[in-house]
C-alpha angles and dihedrals in degrees: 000000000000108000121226123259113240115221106171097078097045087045087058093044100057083035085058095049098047085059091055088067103054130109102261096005080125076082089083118042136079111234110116113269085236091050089056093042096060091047083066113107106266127203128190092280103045131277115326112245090227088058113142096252110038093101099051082055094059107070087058087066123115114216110264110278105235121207135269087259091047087233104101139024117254111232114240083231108053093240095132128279136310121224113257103191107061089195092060090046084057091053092069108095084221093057089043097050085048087051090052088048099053103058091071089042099138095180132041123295120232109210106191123206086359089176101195090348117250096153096044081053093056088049098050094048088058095065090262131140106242129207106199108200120188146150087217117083093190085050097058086047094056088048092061102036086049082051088048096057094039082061083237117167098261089182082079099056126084118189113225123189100167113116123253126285100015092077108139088218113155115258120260087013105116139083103201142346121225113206104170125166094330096097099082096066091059130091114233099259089061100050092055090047087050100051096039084056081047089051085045096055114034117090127240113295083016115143136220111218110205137182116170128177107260127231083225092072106130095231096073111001097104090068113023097045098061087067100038086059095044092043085048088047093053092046107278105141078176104049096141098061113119104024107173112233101198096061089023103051101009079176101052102039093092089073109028138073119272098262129014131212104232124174147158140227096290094064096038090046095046075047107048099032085050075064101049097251132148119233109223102175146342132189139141120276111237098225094164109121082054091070130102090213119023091199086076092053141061108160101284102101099109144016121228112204129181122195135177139221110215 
């Protein structure tokens, strides 16, 4: 007896894999955001933000979680806290001279640990070539779709996940190197690695661009900074490793790691002159109106520093 063919399974196989195809289908399935997001083509500089694949990625996202103050967006990763209000980011003298250096940037920006991407959107919107780097992949999606809907070129903007400061970047090809507000999550050995590869890549008469949590910050300074001078004073080109966050910043806990790196301009100058920089400025970063309480700031909380490769 012949037996019957049976239709119905080979029909939902070839209906499975034309929704595969489709534009968000992504919605639907199962395989880690991060997992799909590495399958994506990579070049030298990261993964191109018109990549086939990017928009099925975007209907995965979260909104962005906001703190516990509404002035500023968590990080997925508990690595601190991203800016919410792009008009107060302006305000910072560090944010405005990158913007003034950045309208003669002949070569392409690296914006490390750019969190949701408020500086990369600056330099986008200034006609550069951005290389977004962060260890969030939900961080680097909300960038461009932020860029999207801002109707930015995306065809400038490269997504790097790799971690700082392991990044395979050219030698002399960079204009200029954004670090801000990422050293202090890194151990002393890795901040010197990471500004001798910046030395490394950016190209002559190209600039770092730096802001690092200060062991001045009111917060804890009455207390911290006794023993980073007298750790300096004894040798210690590192002495604001290992602060601890949960005596240091009670507030902010919830959403960093256990202990920060701060410093001030002695360590950052010993580090960047070792490297052959040229200090062009430093000054403290006025980070008061993102408080929850401006009793415990007073414009003290970071150091900005520039420095040039000459």
């Amino acid at each position: 007896m012949k037996k019957k063919k049976i239709w119905f399974p080979r029909f939902v196989s070839m209906t499975l894999m034309l929704m595969l195809t489709l534009p968000g289908f992504a919605l639907a399935t199962t395989v880690p955001l991060d997992t799909q997001f590495a399958q994506l083509p990579i070049t030298p500089l990261g993964i191109h933000a018109t990549a086939v694949g990017l928009d099925n990625l975007t209907p995965l996202l979260a909104d962005p979680p906001k703190s516990d103050t509404g002035k500023s967006l968590l990080t997925v990763n508990k690595m601190g806290f991203d800016v919410l209000n792009n008009t107060k980011t302006q305000q910072s003298w560090i944010i405005l001279d990158i913007l003034d250096f950045l309208k003669t940037a002949k070569s392409p920006v690296l914006d490390v640990g750019c969190g949701y991407g408020q500086i990369t959107l600056i330099a986008l919107a200034a006609g550069n070539t951005v290389i977004a780097n962060d260890l969030a992949t939900e961080h680097l999606l909300h960038l461009r779709k932020s860029a999207l809907e801002a109707k930015l070129p995306i065809d400038s903007l490269y997504l790097s996940k790799v971690a700082f400061p392991d990044l395979a970047i050219p030698d002399n090809t960079l204009s200029a190197v954004v670090l801000h507000r990422i050293l202090h999550f890194l151990p002393p050995a890795q901040v010197e690695l990471g500004l001798a590869n910046v030395k490394k890549w950016l190209a002559p008469g190209g600039k770092v661009f730096i802001v690092v949590m200060a062991p001045q910050h009111k917060e804890f300074s009455s207390w911290f900074l006794p023993l980073y001078d007298q750790k300096w004073a004894n040798g210690d080109k590192w002495p604001g490793a290992g602060l601890p966050v949960a005596k240091a910043l009670p507030d902010q806990a919830y959403n960093l790691p256990s202990s920060l790196h701060v410093m001030d301009e002695r360590p950052l100058r010993y580090a960047l002159e070792k490297q052959g920089f040229v200090i062009e400025k430093i000054a403290y970063v006025d980070m008061k109106q993102f408080g929850k309480d401006s009793t415990t700031r007073d414009g003290h909380e970071a150091i900005g520093v520039i420095a040039v490769k000459q």
